[in-house]
Every structure is written in C-alpha cells, then in structure tokens.
C-alpha positions in Angstrom: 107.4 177.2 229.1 105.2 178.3 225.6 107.0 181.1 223.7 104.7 183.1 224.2 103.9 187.0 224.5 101.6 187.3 227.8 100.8 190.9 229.1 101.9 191.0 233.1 99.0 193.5 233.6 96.2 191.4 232.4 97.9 187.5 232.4 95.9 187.5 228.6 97.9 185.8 226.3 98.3 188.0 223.4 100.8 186.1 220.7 102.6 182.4 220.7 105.7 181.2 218.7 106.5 178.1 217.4 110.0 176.7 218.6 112.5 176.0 215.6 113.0 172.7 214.5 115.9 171.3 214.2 116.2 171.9 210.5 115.8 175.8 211.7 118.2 175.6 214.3 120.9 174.0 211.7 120.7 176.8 209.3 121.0 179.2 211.5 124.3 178.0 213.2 125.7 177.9 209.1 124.5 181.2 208.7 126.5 181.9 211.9 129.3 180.5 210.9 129.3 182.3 207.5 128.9 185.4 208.7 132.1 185.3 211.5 134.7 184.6 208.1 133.3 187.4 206.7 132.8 189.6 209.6 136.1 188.9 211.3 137.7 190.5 208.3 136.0 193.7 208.4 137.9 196.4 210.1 137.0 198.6 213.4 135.8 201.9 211.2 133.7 198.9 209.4 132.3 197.6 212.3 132.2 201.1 214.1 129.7 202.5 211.7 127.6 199.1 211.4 127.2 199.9 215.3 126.5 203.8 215.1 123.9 203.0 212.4 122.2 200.4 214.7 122.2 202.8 217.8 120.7 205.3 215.2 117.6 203.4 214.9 117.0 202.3 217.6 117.0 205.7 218.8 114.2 206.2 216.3 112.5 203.7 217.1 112.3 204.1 221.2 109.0 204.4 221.7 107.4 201.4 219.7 110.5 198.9 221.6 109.5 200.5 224.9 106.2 199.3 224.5 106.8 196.3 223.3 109.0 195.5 226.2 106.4 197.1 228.6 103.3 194.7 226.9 105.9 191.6 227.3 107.3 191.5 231.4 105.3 194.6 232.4 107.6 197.2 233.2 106.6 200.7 233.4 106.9 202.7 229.7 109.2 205.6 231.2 111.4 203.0 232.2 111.4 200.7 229.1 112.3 204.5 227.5 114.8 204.7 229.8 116.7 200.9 229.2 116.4 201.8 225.4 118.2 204.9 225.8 120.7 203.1 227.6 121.8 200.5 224.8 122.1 203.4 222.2 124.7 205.2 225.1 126.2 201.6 225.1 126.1 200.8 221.1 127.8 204.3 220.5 130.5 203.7 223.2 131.7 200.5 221.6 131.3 202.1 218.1 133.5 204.7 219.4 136.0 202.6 222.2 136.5 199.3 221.0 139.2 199.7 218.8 141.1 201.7 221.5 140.1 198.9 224.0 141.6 195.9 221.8 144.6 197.6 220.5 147.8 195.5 220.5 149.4 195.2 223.4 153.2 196.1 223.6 155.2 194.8 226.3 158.7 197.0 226.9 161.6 195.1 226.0 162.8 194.6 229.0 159.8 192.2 229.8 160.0 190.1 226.9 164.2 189.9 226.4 164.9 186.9 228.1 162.5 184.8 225.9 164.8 185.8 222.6 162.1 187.5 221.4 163.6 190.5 219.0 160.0 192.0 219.8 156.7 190.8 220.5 152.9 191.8 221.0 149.7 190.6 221.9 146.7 191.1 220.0 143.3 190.4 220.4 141.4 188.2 217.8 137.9 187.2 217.8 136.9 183.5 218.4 133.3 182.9 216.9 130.3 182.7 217.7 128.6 183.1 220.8 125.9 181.8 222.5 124.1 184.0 224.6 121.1 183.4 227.3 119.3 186.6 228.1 116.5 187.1 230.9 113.4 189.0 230.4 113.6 191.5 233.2 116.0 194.1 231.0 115.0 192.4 227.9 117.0 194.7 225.9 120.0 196.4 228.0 120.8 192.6 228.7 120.9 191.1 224.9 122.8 194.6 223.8 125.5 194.9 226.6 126.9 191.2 225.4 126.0 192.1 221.7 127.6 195.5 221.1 131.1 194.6 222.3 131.1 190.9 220.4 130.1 192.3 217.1 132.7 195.3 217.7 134.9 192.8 218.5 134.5 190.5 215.5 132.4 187.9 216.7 129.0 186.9 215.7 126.4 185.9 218.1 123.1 183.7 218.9 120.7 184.6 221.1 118.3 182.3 222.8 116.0 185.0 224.7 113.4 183.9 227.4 110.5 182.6 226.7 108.0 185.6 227.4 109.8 188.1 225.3 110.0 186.7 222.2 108.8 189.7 220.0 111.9 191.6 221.4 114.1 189.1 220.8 113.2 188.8 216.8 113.3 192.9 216.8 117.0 192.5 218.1 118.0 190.2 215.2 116.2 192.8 213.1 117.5 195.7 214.3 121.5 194.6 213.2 120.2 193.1 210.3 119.0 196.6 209.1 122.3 198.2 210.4 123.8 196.4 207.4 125.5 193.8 209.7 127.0 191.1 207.8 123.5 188.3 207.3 123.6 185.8 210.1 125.7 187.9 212.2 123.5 188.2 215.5 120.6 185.8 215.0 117.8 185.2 217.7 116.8 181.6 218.2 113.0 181.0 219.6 114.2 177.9 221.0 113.0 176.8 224.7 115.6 175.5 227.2 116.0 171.9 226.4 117.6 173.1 223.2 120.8 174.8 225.1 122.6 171.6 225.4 122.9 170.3 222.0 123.8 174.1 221.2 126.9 174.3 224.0 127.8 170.9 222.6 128.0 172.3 218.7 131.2 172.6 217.7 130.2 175.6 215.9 129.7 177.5 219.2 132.4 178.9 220.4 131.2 179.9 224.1 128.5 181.3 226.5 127.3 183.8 228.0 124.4 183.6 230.3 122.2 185.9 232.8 119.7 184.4 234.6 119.8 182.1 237.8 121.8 180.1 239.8 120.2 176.9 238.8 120.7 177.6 234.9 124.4 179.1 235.3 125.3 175.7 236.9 123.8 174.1 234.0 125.0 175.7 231.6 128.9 175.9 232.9 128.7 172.2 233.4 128.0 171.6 230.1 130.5 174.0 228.8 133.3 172.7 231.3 132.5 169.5 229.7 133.0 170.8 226.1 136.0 173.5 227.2 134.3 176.3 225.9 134.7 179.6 227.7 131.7 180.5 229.6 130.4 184.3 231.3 128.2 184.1 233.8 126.2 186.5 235.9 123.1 185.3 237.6 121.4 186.2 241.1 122.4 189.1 243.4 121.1 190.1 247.4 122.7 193.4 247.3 123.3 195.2 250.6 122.6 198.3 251.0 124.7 200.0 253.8 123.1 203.3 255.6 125.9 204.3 258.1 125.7 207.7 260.6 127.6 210.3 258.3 124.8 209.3 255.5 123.0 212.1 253.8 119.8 210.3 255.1 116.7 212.7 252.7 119.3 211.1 249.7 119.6 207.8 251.4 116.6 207.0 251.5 115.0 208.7 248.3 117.8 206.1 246.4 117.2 203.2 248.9 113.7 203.5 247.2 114.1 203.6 243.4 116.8 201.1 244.2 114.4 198.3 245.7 111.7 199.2 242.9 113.0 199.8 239.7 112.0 197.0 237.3 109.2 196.4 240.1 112.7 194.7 242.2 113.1 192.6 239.6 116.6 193.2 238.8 119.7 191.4 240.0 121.5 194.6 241.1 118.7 195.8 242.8 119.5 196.8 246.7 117.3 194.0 248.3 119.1 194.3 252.0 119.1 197.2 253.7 121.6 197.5 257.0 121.1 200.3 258.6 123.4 201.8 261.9 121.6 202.1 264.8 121.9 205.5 265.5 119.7 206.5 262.1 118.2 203.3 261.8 114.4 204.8 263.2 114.6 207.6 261.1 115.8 205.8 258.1 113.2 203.3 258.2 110.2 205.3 259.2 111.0 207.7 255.9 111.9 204.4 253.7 108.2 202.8 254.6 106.4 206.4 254.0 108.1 206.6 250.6 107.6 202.7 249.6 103.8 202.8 250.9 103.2 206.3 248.7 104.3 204.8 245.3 101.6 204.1 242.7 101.0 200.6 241.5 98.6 200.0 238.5 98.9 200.0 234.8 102.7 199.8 233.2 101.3 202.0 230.4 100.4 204.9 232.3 102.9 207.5 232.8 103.0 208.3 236.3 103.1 204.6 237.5 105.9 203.6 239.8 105.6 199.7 239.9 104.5 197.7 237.6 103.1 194.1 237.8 105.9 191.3 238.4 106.9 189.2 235.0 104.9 186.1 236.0 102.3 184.6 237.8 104.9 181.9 239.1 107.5 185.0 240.1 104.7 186.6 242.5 103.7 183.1 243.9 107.5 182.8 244.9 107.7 186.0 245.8 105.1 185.5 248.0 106.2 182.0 249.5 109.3 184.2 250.9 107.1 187.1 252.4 105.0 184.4 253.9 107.6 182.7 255.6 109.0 185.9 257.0 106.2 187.1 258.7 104.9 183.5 260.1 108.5 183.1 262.0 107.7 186.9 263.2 109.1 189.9 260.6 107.2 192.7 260.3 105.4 193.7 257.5 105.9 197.8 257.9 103.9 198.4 254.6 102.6 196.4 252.1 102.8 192.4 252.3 100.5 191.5 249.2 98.3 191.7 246.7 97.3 194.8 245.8 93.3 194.8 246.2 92.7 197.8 243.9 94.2 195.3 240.7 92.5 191.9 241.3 94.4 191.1 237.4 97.6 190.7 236.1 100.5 189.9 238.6 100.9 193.0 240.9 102.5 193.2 244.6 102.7 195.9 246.8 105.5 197.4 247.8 106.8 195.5 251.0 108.8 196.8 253.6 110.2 194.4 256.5 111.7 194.0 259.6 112.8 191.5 262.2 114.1 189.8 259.7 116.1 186.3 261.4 118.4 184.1 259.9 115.5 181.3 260.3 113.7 183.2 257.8 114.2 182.1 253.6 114.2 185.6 253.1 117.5 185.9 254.9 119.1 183.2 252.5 117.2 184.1 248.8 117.0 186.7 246.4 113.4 188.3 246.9 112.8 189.3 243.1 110.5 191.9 243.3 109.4 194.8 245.5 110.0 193.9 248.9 113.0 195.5 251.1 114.1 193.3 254.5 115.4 195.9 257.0 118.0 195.3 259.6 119.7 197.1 262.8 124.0 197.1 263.2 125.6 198.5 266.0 128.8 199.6 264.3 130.7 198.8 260.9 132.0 195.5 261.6 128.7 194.1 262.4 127.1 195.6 259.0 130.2 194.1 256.7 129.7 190.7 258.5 126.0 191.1 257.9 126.2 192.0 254.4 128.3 189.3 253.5 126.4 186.9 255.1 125.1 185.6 251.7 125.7 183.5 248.9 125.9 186.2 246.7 128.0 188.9 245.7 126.8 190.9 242.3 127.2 194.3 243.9 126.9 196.8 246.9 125.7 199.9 248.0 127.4 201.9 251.1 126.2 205.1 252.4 129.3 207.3 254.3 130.9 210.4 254.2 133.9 209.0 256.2 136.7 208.0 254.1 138.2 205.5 256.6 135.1 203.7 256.3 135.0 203.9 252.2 138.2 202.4 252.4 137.2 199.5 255.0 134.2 199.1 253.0 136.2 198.9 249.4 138.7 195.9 251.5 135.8 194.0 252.8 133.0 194.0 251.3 132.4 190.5 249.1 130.8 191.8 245.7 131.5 192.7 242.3 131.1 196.5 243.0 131.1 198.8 245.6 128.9 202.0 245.4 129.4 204.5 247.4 126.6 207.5 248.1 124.7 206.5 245.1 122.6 203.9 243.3 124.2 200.4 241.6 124.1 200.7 238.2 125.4 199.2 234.8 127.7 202.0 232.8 129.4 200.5 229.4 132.7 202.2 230.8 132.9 200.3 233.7 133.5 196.5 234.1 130.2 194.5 235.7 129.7 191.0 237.1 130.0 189.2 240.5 131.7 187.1 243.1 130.8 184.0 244.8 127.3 182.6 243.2 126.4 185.4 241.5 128.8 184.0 238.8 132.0 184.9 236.8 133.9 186.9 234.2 132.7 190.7 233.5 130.2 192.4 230.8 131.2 195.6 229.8 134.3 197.9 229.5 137.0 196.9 228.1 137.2 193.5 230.6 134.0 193.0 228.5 135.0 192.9 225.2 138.0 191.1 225.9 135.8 188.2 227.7 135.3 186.8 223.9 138.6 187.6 222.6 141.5 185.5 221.7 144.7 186.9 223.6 147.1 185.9 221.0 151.3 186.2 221.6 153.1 187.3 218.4 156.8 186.6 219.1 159.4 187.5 216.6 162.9 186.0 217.2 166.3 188.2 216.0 167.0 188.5 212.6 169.6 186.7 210.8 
C-alpha cells in the first residue's frame, strides 16, 4: 500500500510519501535510543509539564488536525473535533496522574518478613523504546493513548502509522517535538509493513504495541514471541449490544444508533450486534431502522453530516461482500444495503439495518467495519449471553437493564473486555481498555496502561549488620 494521503470523499489522491530507507530507518532508532538515557532521567514534574505543554497545543491547534484527519479516512469534522479534544483530556490526565499511578509500591511487613527482607519495595522503571502500530480509523486518539502514558512513563516511542494517514502521523512527531520533548523521543516512521519485522527483531526495540487486525496482531506477536519482547495487543471487536425489557427503549435506541455509526462503524468498539428480548424487540427495531434510514450521508466536511465515506475503496468492497452474503442466504435488508446513489464518488455506504441474520451467514462470524447493524430476537437472558458470546471476539459490550440481578449476571458472563451498562462503549484515560479472546491482550489506558511498558522492579534490602 503507497503512503499516500487519498481523500475518502473523492478517492483523488492528493499527496504521496516516500518510505524511509534503510539509512533513515537506522538513524532514527539511534535517535531513539539517545533520547530514552536522557529522558529516563528526567523527573515526573519534568515530564508532567513536557505533556501539559503538548496538550496545550494541540488544543490550539484542533481545527487544522481535525481537518486533516477528516481529508485523510473521511471522518466527519465534528467528530475529528471531537477525537482531538479527547487526546488533550487524555495528555493532561497523565501529566497530572502518572506519577501517582507508578509510585513505589510498599508491601506491609508482614508480606515480605519471611524472605529476610529488613524492607523492600517495588518500583516501576521504564524499559525503552516502543514500537507502536496505529490504524487510521482514530488516527489520533489511537497514537496518543499509547504515547501519553509511555513518555510519562519514561519511555520513548516509534510509531509506524498506516499508510493513508501519513500527514497525521508526521504532525504527531511534531507536535512532542515542539512540547520540548527530549529530540528523538516519539518519532513517526513512514515505513510500509514489510519494514515491522526487521524493527521487532532490533535489539534497540524494546516491545510492541499494536491496533489493528487479527491477521497483523498474529504477525506481529509471533515475531515478538520469537524475540521475547513484550507485546500489547488490541485488534478486532463484534460488540453486542444487549436491549433487555426493563431498557429505557427512546435512550436505547437513540445510543444503539451513534453506537453503530460513529466513525461511519468503523471502530473496533463500535456495537455491531444488536440482541434484542422479544418482548421489545418490534418496537426497538422499528425505531432503530427509522433513526438509521434518517441520518445524512454526504460530504465529511459539512457540519451537519452524520456518516461519512468508509476509509477505502477495498473497506467498502468488504463491507459489501458481508452484506451480500447475508441477504442472498435470506437477511433482511430493513434500510439501506448499498451504495448511496446520491454520491456516485468517494467510498460511501448507507446505513444498513438487518435481520434474519443465521449462523450460515459471514456476517454472523466477522466484524462488519462500517455502518451496518445485524439485528437479532432472544427469548430470555440466557439465550442473549449465549448469543453474544457466540463470537471470536471479546473487545467490549453493551447491556441495556434496569434490573440489578441481571447487571450482575451480565458482569459474570459476559466474554469481553468491558461491560457497559445503560450507556455507550467508550475509551476514558481513567479506566483500563483492551479485550479477551481474539480481540487481543494487555490493556491501554489507566494505570494498567502505563504500567504495560514498565519494568516492575523488586528492591529488597536485607537487616543491617
């Protein structure tokens, strides 16, 4: 895949990169290197105002990433306004939390007697620098969620960034550099894929973290298994989403809607399932389709558009392969189904709702990445939890009940990452996010996050003499 910046809206190809050589590529991993023995020496308040002063302009400079982000995978402005806001609320949450979150560890005396030790601790010491594989579809939120907490954390970081978003990768790198990081600190590499081996096998790398899909997390761990470096992964999600007779159903569904379309579905945490108790399941589903069939499809740059066009002309071609597939082995197509006729450029789909959905169907089995919802009927509770773990993923879930017997079912037995309950899924710096199953391993965010890259070390001290 050319680096390349080509506008989802129009499929014109508006800029192209070349990859770095390998001379490039070498210098960059020194610089790296340089920066963590300099870095790892600087102290949280160091760090802590590096971090604020980085959230500080990007704040200022919002609009102008927005629309960069919105010209590169085609999401809608508000929301690339929206994502941007986010990483400063994440930025200023590790300027202000990390220290707290990697304090040393005390153990009570008690605990650690019997080993001799006089006292001991554990403290948490950064390991150097890592290599980080970023999607397009948050092309931002993902690069700054696994870049605030390592550079709070000590660490320094490369980032090979997909291949369609390469002018907000190289404003990342910027954007640290002008916070005064330390030079060589966070570094983006316009590299395309067959360059991630020989960097997991560097011994300058000192682990991986990835987003993205099944197919590259596999790659990617198996390579770093092979090398014993410390890999994170998160990669594909089919998020239930659990409607249940207590349900607020107006709220319901008004969420169930902005959860299946934000990002134009193109988001791993999106709700993509949507299993819905009998006893509300016709009104449920005749609101959901009105709302999905009355949302505005057209230009990303507009203000009052609601979906976007898909990233790629090869992402709407496999979304429609699944849609295809569904309704030829008999789903319904409730709304939507293809190609909106009003937009004969760029890559746009309508918004799809659809039902009879059987396990014969690829739709039942594969994430659909992009703005179609398969709708199904449950008699009772234990039919939706079998149901909704009838997948190979388990990112996160959604659950709507007012019962608290059910909540607590739900929170047993429900396979996923998270469990949301009455509301929308959502990544939140203070809480720890990642998945079960194939939707990979190890968490982003929180404190679990920044103590992914972290050395746990055990200072003992025996009696004195």
């Amino acid at each position: 895949m050319a680096i390349a910046t080509v506008n989802p809206a129009t499929g014109e190809t508006l800029k192209t990169f070349e990859p770095l050589n390998v001379g490039e590529i070498e210098e960059r991993l020194f610089r790296a290197g340089r920066a963590f023995r300099e870095h790892r020496l600087t102290s949280f308040a160091q760090r802590s105002a590096l971090m604020h002063r980085a959230a500080d302009l990007l704040e200022a400079d919002q609009d102008g990433i927005a629309r960069t982000m919105t010209t590169e995978m085609g999401k809608p402005l508000a929301a690339a306004r929206a994502e941007a806001a986010k990483c400063v609320k994440a930025m200023r949450w590790y300027a202000e939390h990390a220290e707290a979150q990697l304090a040393d560890e005390h153990p009570a005396p008690d605990d650690v007697k019997d080993s001799g030790a006089a006292r001991a601790f554990v403290r948490y010491r950064p390991i150097g620098t890592v290599l980080a594989v970023m999607p397009w579809n948050f092309p931002l939120w993902q690069v700054v969620r696994f870049a605030a907490p390592a550079l709070m954390a000590g660490n320094t970081g490369l980032l090979k960034h997909a291949s369609n978003v390469p002018q907000t990768a190289l404003y990342i790198e910027e954007l640290f550099r002008r916070a005064g990081f330390p030079e060589g600190a966070f570094q983006t590499l316009l590299v395309g894929s067959d360059a991630i081996a020989g960097l997991l096998r560097d011994e300058r790398i000192a682990a991986a973290t990835l987003t993205g899909s099944e197919p590259a997390g596999r790659s990617v761990a198996s390579i770093a298994g092979d090398e014993i470096k410390k890999t994170v992964l998160e990669l594909g999600g089919s998020d239930p989403y659990l409607v249940l007779p207590s349900a607020d159903l107006d709220k319901a569904v008004r969420t169930a809607v902005t959860a299946r379309v934000q990002n134009a579905g193109q988001s791993c945490i999106a709700a993509k399932r949507f299993i819905v108790h009998t006893d509300v399941y016709d009104a449920f589903t005749s609101r959901f389709v009105e709302r999905m069939s009355a949302l505005k499809v057209g230009d990303p740059m507009a203000e009052d558009t609601d979906v976007g066009p898909l990233s790629s002309a090869q992402g709407r071609s496999d979304l429609e392969e699944l849609v295809d597939d569904a309704t030829r082995r008999g789903a319904t197509a409730q709304c939507g189904g293809g190609r909106p006729l009003h937009l004969p450029d760029g890559w746009y789909y309508e918004p799809t709702v659809l039902t009879g959905i059987t396990e014969d169907m690829r739709i039942h089995r594969e994430e659909a990445f992009g703005p179609v919802a398969s709708v199904y009927r449950v008699d009772g509770l234990d039919e939706a939890i079998e149901l909704a773990n009838d997948t190979s993923f388990g990112l996160s879930s959604n659950a709507w009940t007012r019962d608290a017997g059910e909540q607590e079912r739900l929170t047993r037995d429900l396979e996923a990452g998270g469990v949301f309950f009455n509301g929308m899924t959502a990544s939140h710096p203070g809480l720890p996010f990642g998945g079960v199953k194939r939707s990979g391993y190890g968490r982003e965010l929180a404190g679990h996050g920044i103590r992914e890259f972290c050395n746990a070390t055990t200072v003992w001290f025996g009696p004195e003499e």
